[in-house]
BALOBA-1460 file (C-alpha; in Angstrom, 3 decimals):
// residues 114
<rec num="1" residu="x" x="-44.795" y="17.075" z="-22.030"/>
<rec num="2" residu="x" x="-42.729" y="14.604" z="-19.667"/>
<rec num="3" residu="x" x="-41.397" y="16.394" z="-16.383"/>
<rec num="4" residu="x" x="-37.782" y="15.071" z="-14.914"/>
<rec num="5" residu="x" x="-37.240" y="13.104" z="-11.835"/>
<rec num="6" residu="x" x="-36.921" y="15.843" z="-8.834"/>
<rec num="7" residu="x" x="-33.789" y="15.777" z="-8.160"/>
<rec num="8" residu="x" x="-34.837" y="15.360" z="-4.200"/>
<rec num="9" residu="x" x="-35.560" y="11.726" z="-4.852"/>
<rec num="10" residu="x" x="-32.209" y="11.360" z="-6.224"/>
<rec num="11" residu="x" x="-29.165" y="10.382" z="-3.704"/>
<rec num="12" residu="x" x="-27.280" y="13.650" z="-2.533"/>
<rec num="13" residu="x" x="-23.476" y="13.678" z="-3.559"/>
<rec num="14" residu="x" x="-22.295" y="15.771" z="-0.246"/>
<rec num="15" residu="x" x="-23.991" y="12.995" z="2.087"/>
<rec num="16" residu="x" x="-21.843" y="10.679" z="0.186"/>
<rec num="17" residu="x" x="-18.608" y="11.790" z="-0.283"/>
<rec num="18" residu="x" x="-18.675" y="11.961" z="3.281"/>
<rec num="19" residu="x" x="-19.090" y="8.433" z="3.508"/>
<rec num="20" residu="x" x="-16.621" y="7.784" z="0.844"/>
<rec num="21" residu="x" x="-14.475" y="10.070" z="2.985"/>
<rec num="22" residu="x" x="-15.459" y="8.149" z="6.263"/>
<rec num="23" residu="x" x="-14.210" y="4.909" z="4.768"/>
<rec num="24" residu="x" x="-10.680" y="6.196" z="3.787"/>
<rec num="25" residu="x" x="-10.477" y="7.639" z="7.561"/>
<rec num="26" residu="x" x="-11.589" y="4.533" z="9.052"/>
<rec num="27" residu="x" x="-8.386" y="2.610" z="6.883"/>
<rec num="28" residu="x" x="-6.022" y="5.209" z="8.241"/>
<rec num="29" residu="x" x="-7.403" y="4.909" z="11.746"/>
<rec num="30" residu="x" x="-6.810" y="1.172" z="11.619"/>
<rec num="31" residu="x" x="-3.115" y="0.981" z="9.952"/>
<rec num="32" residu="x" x="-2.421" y="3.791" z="13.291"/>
<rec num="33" residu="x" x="-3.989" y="1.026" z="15.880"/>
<rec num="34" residu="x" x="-1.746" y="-1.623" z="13.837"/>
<rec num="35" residu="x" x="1.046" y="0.289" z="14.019"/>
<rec num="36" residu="x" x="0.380" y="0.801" z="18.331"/>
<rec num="37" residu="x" x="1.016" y="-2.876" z="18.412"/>
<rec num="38" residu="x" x="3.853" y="-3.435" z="16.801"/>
<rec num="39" residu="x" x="7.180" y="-3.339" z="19.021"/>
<rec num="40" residu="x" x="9.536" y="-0.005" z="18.310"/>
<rec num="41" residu="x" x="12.153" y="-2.192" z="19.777"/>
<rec num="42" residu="x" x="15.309" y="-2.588" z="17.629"/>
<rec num="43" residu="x" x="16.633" y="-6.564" z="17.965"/>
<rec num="44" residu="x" x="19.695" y="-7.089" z="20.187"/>
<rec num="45" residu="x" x="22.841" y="-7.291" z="18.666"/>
<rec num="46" residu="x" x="21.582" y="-6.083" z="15.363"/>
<rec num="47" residu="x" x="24.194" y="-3.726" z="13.428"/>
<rec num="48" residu="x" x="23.386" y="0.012" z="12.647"/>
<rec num="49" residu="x" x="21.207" y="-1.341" z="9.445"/>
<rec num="50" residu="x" x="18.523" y="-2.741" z="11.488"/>
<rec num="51" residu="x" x="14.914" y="-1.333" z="12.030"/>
<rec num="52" residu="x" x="12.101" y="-2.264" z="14.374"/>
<rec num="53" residu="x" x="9.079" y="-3.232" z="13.396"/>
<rec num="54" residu="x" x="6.814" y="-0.354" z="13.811"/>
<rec num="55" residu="x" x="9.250" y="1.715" z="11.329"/>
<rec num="56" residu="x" x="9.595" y="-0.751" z="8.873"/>
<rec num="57" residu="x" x="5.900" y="-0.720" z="9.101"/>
<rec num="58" residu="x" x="6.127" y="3.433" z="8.688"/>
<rec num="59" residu="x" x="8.198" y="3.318" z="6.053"/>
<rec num="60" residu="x" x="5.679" y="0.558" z="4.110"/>
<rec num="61" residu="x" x="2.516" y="2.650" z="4.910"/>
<rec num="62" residu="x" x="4.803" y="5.849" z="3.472"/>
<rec num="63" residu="x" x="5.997" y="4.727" z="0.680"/>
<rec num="64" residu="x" x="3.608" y="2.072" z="-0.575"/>
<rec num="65" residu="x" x="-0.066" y="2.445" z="1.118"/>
<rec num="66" residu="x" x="-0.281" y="6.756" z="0.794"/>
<rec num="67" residu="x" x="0.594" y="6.435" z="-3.021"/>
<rec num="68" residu="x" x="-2.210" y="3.268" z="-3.302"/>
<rec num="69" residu="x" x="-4.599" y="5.355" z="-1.042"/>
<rec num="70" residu="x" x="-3.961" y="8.090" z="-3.418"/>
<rec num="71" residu="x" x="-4.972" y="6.551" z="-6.040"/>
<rec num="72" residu="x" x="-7.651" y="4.397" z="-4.658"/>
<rec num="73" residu="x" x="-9.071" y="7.648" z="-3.820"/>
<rec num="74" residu="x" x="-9.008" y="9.153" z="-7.134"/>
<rec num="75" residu="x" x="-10.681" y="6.065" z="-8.784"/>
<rec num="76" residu="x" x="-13.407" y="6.356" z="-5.541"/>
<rec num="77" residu="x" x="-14.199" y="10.386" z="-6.654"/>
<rec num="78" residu="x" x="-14.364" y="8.820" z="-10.204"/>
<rec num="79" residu="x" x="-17.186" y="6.330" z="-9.413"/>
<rec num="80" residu="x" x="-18.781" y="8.602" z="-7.121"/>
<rec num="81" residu="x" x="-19.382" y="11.005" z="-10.224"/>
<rec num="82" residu="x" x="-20.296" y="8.250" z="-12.232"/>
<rec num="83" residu="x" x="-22.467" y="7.058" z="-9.492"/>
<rec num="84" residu="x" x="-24.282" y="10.068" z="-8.410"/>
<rec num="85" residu="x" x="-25.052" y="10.882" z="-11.855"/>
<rec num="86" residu="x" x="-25.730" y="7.929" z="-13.876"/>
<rec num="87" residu="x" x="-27.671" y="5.303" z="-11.230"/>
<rec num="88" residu="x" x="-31.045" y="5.578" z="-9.371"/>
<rec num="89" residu="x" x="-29.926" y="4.832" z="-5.834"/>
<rec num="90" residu="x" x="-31.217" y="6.789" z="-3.374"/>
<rec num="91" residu="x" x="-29.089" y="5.953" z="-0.634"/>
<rec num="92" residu="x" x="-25.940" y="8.316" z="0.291"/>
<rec num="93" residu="x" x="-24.599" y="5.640" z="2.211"/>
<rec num="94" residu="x" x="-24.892" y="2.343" z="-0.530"/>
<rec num="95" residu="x" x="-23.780" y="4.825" z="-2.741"/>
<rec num="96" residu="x" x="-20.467" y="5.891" z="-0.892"/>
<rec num="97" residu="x" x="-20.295" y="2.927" z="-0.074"/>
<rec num="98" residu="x" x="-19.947" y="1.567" z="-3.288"/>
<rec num="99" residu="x" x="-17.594" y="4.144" z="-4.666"/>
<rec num="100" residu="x" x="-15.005" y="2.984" z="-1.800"/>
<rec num="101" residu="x" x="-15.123" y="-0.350" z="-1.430"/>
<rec num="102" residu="x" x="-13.941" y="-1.980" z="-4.703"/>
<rec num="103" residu="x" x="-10.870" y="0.781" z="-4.864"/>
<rec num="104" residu="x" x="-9.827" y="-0.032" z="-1.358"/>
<rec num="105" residu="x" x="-9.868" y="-3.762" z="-1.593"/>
<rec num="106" residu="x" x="-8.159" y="-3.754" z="-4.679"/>
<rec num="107" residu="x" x="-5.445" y="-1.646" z="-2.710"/>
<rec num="108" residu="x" x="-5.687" y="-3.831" z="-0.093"/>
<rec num="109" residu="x" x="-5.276" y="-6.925" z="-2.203"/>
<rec num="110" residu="x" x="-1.802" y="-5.316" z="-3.963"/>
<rec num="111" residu="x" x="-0.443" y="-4.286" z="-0.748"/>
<rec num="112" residu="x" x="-0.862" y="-7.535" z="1.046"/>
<rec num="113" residu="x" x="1.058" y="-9.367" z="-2.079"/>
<rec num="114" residu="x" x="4.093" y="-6.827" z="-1.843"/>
């Protein structure tokens, strides 16, 4: 008779979603400090069609980065499951880790070439 691995040895999958979740915070908290130093300043003599930078900036992070984010963080939940209950890591963190990373540099990667 051959017992299972205890599942205590095993990584736990609420330790690491909140690390997956700590990495999508800690993007969001950095495009905020980027947007604090752009200028809100609209250039002088600029028609009613002009924006400043900060909400051209808005508008981007809006429009383009909350759909990618979205979907980064579907494909993160994805490989989290797949993850959690398929490999023999036992750390929450390499583990959420993991399951972030790749999704957000992708994301990162399309953004920056837009």
């Amino acid at each position: 008779m051959t017992l299972a691995p205890s599942r205590t040895r095993l990584v736990d999958a609420r330790s690491s979603f909140l690390v997956l979740a700590g990495w999508y915070v800690a993007v969001v908290v950095s495009f905020g400090l980027f947007l604090g130093t752009l200028s809100g300043s609209i250039p002088a003599g600029c028609g009613e069609g002009c924006d400043s930078e900060r909400s051209r900036a808005l508008l981007f992070g809006l429009y383009v980065a909350t759909p990618a984010l979205f979907l980064a963080l579907l494909v993160s939940l994805a490989m989290l499951a797949v993850l959690v209950s398929r490999t023999r890591i036992r750390s929450s963190v390499v583990v959420g880790t993991l399951s972030a990373v790749l999704p957000l540099v992708v994301c990162g990667l399309l953004a920056a070439s837009l």
